[in-house]
Backbone as ProteinMPNN parsed JSONL, in Angstrom:
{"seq_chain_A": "XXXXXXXXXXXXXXXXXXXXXXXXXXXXXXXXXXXXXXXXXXXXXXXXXXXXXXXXXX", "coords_chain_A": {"N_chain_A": [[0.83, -1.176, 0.0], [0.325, 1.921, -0.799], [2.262, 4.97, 0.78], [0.63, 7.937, 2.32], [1.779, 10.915, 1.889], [2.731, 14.071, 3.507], [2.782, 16.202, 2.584], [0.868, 16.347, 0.92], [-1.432, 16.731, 1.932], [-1.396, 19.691, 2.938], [-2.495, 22.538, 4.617], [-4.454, 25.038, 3.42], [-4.195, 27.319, 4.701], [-1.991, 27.726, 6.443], [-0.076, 27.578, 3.747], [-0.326, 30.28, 2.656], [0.64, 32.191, 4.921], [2.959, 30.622, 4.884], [4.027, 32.135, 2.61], [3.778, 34.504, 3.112], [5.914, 35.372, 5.427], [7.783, 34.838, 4.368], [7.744, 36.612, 1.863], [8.085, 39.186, 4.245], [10.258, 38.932, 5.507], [12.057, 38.955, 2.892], [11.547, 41.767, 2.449], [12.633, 42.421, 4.75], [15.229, 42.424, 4.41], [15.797, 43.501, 2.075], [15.243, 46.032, 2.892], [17.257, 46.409, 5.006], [19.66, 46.341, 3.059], [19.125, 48.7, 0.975], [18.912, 50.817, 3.027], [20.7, 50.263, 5.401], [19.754, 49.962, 7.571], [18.53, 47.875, 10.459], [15.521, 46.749, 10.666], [14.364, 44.446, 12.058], [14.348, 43.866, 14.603], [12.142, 45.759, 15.684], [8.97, 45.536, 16.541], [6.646, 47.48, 16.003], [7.393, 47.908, 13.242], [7.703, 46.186, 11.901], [5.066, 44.601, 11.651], [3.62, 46.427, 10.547], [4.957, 46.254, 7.863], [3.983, 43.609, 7.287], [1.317, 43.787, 7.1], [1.142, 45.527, 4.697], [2.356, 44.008, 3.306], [0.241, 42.157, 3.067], [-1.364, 43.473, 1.823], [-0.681, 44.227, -0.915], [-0.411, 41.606, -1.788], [-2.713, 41.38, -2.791]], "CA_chain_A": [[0.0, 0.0, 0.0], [1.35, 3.139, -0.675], [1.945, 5.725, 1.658], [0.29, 9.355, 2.423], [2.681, 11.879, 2.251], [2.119, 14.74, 4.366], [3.043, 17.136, 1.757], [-0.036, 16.139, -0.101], [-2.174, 17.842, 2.417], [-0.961, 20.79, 3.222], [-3.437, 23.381, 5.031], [-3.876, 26.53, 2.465], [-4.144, 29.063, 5.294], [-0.466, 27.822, 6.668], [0.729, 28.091, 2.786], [-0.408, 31.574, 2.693], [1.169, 32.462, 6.106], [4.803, 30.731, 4.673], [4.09, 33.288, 1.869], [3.959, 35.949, 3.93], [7.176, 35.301, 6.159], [9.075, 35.04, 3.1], [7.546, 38.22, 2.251], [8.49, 39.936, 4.907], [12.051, 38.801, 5.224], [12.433, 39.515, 1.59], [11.927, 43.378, 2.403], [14.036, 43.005, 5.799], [16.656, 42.141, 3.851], [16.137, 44.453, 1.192], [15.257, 47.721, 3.585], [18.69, 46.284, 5.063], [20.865, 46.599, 2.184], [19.341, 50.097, 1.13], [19.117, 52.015, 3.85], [21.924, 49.856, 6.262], [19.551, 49.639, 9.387], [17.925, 46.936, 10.835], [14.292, 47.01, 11.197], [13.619, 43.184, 12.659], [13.65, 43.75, 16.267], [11.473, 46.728, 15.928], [8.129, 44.816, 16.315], [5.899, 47.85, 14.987], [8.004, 47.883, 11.79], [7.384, 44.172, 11.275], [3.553, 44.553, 11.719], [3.096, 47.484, 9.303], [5.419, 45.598, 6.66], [3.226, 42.654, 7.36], [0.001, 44.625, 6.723], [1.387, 46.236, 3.337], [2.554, 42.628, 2.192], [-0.87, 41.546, 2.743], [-2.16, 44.617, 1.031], [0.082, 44.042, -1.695], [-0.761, 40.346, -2.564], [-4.199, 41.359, -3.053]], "C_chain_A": [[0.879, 1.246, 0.0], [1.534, 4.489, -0.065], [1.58, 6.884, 1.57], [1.475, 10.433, 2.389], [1.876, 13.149, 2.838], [1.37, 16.084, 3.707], [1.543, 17.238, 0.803], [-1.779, 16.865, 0.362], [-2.38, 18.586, 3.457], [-2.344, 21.632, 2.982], [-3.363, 25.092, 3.905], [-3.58, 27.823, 2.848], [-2.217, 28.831, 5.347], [0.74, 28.29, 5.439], [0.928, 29.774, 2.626], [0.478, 32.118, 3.62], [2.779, 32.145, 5.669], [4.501, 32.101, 4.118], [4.446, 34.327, 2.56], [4.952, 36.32, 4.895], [7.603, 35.605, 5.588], [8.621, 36.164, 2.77], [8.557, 39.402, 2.749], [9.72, 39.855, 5.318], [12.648, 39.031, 3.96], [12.753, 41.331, 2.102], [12.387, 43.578, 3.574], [15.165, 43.124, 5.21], [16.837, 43.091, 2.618], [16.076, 45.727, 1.557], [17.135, 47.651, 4.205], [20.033, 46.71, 4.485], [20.553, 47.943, 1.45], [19.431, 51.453, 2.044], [20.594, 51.795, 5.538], [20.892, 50.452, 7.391], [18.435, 48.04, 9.616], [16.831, 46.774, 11.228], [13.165, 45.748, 11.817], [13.12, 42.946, 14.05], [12.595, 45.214, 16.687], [10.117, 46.085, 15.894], [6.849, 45.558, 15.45], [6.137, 47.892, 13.37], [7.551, 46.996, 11.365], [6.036, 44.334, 11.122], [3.117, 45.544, 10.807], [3.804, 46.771, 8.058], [4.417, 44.475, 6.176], [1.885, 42.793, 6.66], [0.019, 44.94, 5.408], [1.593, 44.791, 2.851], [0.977, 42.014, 1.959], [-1.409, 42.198, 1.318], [-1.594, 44.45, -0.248], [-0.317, 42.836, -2.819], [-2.284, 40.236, -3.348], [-4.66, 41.51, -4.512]], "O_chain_A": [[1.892, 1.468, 0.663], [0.742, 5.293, -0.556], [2.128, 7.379, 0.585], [2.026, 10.468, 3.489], [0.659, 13.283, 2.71], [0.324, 16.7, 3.911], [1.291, 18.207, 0.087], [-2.743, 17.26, -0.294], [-3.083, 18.455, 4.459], [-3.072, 21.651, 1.99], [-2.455, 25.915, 3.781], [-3.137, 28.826, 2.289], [-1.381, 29.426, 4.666], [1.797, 28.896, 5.608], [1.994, 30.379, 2.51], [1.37, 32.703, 3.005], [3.697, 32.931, 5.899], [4.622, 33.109, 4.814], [5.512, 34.933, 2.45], [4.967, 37.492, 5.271], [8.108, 36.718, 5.736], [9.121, 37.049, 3.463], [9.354, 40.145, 2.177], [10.298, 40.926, 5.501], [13.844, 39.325, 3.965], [13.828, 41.93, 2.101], [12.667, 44.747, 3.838], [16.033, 43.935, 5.537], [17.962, 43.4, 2.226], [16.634, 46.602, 0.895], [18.009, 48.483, 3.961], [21.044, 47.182, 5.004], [21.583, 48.557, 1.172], [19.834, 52.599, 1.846], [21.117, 52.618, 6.289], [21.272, 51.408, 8.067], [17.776, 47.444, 8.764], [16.848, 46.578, 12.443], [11.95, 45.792, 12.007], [12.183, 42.319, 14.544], [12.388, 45.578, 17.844], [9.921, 46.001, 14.682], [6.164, 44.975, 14.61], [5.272, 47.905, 12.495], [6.913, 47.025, 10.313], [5.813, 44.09, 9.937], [2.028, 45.322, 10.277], [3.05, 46.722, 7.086], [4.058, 44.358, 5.005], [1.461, 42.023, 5.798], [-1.015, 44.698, 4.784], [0.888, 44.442, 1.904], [0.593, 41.511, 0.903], [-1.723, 41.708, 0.234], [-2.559, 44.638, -0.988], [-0.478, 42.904, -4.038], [-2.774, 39.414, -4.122], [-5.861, 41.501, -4.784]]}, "name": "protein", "num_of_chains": 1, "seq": "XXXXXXXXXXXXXXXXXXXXXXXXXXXXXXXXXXXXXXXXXXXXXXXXXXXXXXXXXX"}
Protein backbone atom coordinates (compact mmCIF):
# COMPACT_ATOMS: atom_id res chain seq x y z
CA UNK A 1 0.00 0.00 0.00
CA UNK A 2 1.35 3.14 -0.68
CA UNK A 3 1.95 5.72 1.66
CA UNK A 4 0.29 9.35 2.42
CA UNK A 5 2.68 11.88 2.25
CA UNK A 6 2.12 14.74 4.37
CA UNK A 7 3.04 17.14 1.76
CA UNK A 8 -0.04 16.14 -0.10
CA UNK A 9 -2.17 17.84 2.42
CA UNK A 10 -0.96 20.79 3.22
CA UNK A 11 -3.44 23.38 5.03
CA UNK A 12 -3.88 26.53 2.47
CA UNK A 13 -4.14 29.06 5.29
CA UNK A 14 -0.47 27.82 6.67
CA UNK A 15 0.73 28.09 2.79
CA UNK A 16 -0.41 31.57 2.69
CA UNK A 17 1.17 32.46 6.11
CA UNK A 18 4.80 30.73 4.67
CA UNK A 19 4.09 33.29 1.87
CA UNK A 20 3.96 35.95 3.93
CA UNK A 21 7.18 35.30 6.16
CA UNK A 22 9.08 35.04 3.10
CA UNK A 23 7.55 38.22 2.25
CA UNK A 24 8.49 39.94 4.91
CA UNK A 25 12.05 38.80 5.22
CA UNK A 26 12.43 39.52 1.59
CA UNK A 27 11.93 43.38 2.40
CA UNK A 28 14.04 43.01 5.80
CA UNK A 29 16.66 42.14 3.85
CA UNK A 30 16.14 44.45 1.19
CA UNK A 31 15.26 47.72 3.59
CA UNK A 32 18.69 46.28 5.06
CA UNK A 33 20.87 46.60 2.18
CA UNK A 34 19.34 50.10 1.13
CA UNK A 35 19.12 52.02 3.85
CA UNK A 36 21.92 49.86 6.26
CA UNK A 37 19.55 49.64 9.39
CA UNK A 38 17.92 46.94 10.84
CA UNK A 39 14.29 47.01 11.20
CA UNK A 40 13.62 43.18 12.66
CA UNK A 41 13.65 43.75 16.27
CA UNK A 42 11.47 46.73 15.93
CA UNK A 43 8.13 44.82 16.31
CA UNK A 44 5.90 47.85 14.99
CA UNK A 45 8.00 47.88 11.79
CA UNK A 46 7.38 44.17 11.28
CA UNK A 47 3.55 44.55 11.72
CA UNK A 48 3.10 47.48 9.30
CA UNK A 49 5.42 45.60 6.66
CA UNK A 50 3.23 42.65 7.36
CA UNK A 51 0.00 44.63 6.72
CA UNK A 52 1.39 46.24 3.34
CA UNK A 53 2.55 42.63 2.19
CA UNK A 54 -0.87 41.55 2.74
CA UNK A 55 -2.16 44.62 1.03
CA UNK A 56 0.08 44.04 -1.70
CA UNK A 57 -0.76 40.35 -2.56
CA UNK A 58 -4.20 41.36 -3.05
Amino acid sequence: MKELRTSQFRDPASICENFDNRLVNHFVQEFKSKFNKVISFNTRAICRLRTACKYAKR
